[in-house]
N, C-alpha and C positions, 0 to 999 in steps of 0.2 A: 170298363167304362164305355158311356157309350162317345161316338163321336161327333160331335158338330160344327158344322163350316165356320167360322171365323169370317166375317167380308173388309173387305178392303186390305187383303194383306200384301205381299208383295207376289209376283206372279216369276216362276222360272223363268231358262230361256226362251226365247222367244224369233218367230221364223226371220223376222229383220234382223236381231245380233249372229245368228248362228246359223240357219238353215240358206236363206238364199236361193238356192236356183234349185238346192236340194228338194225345196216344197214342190216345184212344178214335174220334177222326177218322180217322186209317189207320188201324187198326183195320175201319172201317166201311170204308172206299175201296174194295170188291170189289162194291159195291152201283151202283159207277158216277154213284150221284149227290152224292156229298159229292169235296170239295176239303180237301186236307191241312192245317190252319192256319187258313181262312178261313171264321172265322163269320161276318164281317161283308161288306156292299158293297166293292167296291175300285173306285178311279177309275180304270180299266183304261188312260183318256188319258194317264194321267200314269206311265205302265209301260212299261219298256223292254222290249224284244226280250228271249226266250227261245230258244237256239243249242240244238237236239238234234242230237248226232251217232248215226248207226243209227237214224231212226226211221220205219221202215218195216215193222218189225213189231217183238212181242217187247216189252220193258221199254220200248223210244223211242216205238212208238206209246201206248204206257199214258201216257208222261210229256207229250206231246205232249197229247193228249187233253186230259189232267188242267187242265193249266197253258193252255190255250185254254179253258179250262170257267173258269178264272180271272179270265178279261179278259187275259189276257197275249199278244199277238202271238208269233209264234213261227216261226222257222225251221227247214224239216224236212233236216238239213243228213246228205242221203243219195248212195251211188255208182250203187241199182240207181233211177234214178227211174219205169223203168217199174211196178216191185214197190209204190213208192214212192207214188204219183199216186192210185190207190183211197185208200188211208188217208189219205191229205191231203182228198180228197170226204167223206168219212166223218167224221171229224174234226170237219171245219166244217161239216156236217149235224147232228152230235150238241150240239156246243158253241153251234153260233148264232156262232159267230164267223169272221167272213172273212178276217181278218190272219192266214192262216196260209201260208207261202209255202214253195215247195220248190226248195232250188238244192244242184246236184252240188258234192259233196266225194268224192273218194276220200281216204282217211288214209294209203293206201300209197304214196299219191305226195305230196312236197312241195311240189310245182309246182301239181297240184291243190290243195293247204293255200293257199300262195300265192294263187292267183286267188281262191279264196272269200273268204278276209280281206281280200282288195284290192276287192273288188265290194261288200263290207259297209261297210268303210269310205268307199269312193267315193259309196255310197247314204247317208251317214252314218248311219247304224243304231243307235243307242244300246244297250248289249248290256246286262240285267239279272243276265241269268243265262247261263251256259253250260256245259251238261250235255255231258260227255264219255262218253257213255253206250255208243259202237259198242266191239266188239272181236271177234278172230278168234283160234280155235285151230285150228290148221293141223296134220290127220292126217302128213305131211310137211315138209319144210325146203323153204322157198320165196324167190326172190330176188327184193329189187323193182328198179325202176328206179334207185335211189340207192343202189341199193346194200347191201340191210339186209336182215335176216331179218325175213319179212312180219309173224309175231306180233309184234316189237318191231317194226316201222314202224305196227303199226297200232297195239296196246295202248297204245304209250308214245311213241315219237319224233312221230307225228303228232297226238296229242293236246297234248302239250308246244307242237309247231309253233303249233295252232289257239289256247291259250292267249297265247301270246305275241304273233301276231297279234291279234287281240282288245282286246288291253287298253288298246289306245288308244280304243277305244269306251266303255271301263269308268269309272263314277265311285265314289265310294263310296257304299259300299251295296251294290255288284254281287259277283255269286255266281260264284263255279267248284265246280262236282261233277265228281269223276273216281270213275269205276267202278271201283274192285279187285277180287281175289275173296282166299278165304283160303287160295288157293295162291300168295299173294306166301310164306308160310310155307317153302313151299319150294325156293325161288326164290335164284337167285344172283347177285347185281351186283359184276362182277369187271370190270378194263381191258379186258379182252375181248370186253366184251359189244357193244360195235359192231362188233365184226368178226365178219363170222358164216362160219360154219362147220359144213358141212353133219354133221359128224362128233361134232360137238357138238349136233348138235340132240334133244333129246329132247321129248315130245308134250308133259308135264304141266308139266315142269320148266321145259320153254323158253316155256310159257305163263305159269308163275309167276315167272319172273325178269320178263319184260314185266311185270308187274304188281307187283311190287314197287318195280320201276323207278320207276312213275307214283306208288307209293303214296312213294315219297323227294322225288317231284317235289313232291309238291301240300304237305309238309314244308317245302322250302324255299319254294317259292312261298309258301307261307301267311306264313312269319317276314319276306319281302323285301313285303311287298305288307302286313302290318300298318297300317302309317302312314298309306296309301293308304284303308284302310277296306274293302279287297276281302277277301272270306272267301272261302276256299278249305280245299274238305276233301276226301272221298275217303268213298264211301259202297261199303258193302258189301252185295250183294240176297242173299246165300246162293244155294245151287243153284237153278235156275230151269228151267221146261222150257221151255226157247227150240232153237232149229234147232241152236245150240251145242253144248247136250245130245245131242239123240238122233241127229244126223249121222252120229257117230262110231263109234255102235253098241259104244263101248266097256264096256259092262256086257252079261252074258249076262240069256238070258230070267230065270231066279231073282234073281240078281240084282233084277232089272229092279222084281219082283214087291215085296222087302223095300222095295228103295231110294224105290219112287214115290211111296209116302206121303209122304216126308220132302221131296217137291221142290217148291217154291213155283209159280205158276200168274205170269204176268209180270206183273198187275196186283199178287198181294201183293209181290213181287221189288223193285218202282218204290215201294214206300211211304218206302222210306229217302230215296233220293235226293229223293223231291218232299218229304221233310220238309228237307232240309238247301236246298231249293233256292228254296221259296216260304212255309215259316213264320214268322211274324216272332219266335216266342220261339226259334228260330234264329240270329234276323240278327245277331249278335255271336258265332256259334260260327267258329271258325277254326285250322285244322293238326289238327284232329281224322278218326278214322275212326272211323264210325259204321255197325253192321250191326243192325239191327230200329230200335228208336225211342230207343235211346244211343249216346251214344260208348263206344268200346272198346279197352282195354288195348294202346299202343304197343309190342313188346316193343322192349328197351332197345339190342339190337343194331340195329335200324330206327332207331329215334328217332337215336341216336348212330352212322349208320353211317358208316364211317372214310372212306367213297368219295362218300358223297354232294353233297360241294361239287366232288370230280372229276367226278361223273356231269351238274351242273349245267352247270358249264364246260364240257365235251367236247358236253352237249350246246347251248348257245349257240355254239361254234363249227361244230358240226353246221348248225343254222338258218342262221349267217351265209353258210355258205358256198351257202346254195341260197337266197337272199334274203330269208329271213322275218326276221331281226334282224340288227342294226348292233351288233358288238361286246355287251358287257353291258347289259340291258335296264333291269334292275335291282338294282343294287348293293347290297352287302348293307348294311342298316343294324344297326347292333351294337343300339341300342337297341328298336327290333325282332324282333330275332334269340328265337326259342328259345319258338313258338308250338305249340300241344299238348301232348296227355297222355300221357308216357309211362312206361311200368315203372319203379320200381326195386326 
């Protein structure tokens, strides 16, 4: 279905209930030396693991950085690690910190999802946070090895996978950020969307259904994971000029000229998610999407979409069936149920 804004609905948090003095800290964050949230010391001992997926350049190394400048240990959880291996030297040169470790993930494949959570887990790794922060738009319709259209295997199916493995490291208190953009907007979650089909594939759209997909996941996850004390949201960076952008060469030179000013640099892009992901006047936001330093109007048809307990289940049987979950992970609890801000 497609999706359409709703107006006058109710609006998430907002910088006066929640953020505070946190806004003027990202705000500042393009200066390299402040951290989102933290005016004070942190006992960095007593911090789990921070999971960046994509951080190899672009918004993941921003996030990366940031959050090792915190005290926070951190996994650079990337496919190219050649690309990969500078920015993790650099990193731990700039921060002072040497907990910062890099192990292959591809999100196109399952089986890679699998070994990474299994090596995490095997290392018992306590997971604080986990930034789902990689994603691909594919000029083309691309198939992966399971079988999926690669924008949904990476956007959506493989981040879900990584979540789900995960959560057995997770206590309360621990964080999920998923990346959206605001072409979930145009974006469409039909039955059909695991089945892919080269004829169906369009560039923008079949980028925005992946993304809207994740943006229903981190929905449900949020309302099923309530009880547990895990917050889960869905942060939005606006346009950013990351390799994504300009790959594509889909805007002409004029173009190019109007549009630039309006495009974020990857450090401003990372201010949302490192707010949702290491601020403490945060640590009780959850099923919220947030783009600058609030939350942001659910439209109603999101919030309430009629497929999203199908998209959850299709995909739990998805994961089961290539090992990353045993039947339902977790069940819905009613009195949990119905986390976020949406329209009406």
């Amino acid at each position: 279905m497609a999706v359409d804004v709703v107006p006058d609905g109710k609006q998430g948090s907002t910088p006066e209930n929640l953020v505070g003095s946190d806004a003027a800290v990202c705000n500042r964050i393009g200066s390299g030396s402040m951290s989102c949230g933290r005016d004070e010391p942190q006992d960095s001992a007593a911090k789990g693991w921070v999971v960046v997926t994509g951080a190899s350049g672009g918004i993941g190394a921003v996030l990366t950085e940031q959050l090792a400048k915190e005290g926070y240990p951190v996994v650079m959880a990337c496919r190219n690690l050649e690309k990969a291996r500078p920015v993790q030297q650099a990193v731990m040169v700039r921060s002072g910190n040497r907990r910062v470790v890099l192990y292959p993930l591809d999100l196109a494949s399952l089986d890679s999802v699998r070994r990474f959570t299994g090596r995490l887990r095997s290392e018992k790794m306590q997971v604080a946070v986990l930034l789902n922060n990689a994603g691909v738009m594919n000029g083309g319709f691309r198939l992966t090895e399971d079988g999926l259209e690669e924008d949904l295997a990476v956007n959506y199916v493989g981040a879900a996978a990584l979540a789900f493995g995960l959560l057995p490291l997770m206590d309360e208190g621990s964080r999920i950020v998923n990346t959206v953009s605001c072409t979930y907007r145009i974006g469409r979650v039909g039955k059909e969307l695991l089945q892919p089909d080269p004829h169906r594939f369009r560039r923008f759209s079949s980028y925005g259904s992946s993304k809207l997909a994740l943006l229903l996941f981190t929905l449900e996850l949020a309302s099923r994971m309530a009880r547990r004390g895990i917050r889960v949201n869905a942060a939005d960076p606006g346009v950013v000029d990351t390799g994504m952008l300009t790959m594509g060469r889909w805007f002409d030179p004029l173009a190019d000229k109007l549009f630039r000013p309006l495009v974020k640099t990857p450090r401003q892009g990372a201010a949302t998610a490192l707010l949702l992901a290491s601020s403490p006047l945060t640590a009780q936001v959850t099923g919220e999407l947030w783009r600058g330093e609030q939350g942001r109007r659910i439209p109603r048809a999101v919030y309430g979409h009629p497929l999203r307990g199908w998209l959850w289940n299709e995909t739990v049987r998805l994961l089961a069936a290539h090992g990353i979950v045993s039947g339902d992970p977790i069940p819905v609890d009613g009195k949990a149920y119905g986390c976020g801000k949406a329209e009406k």
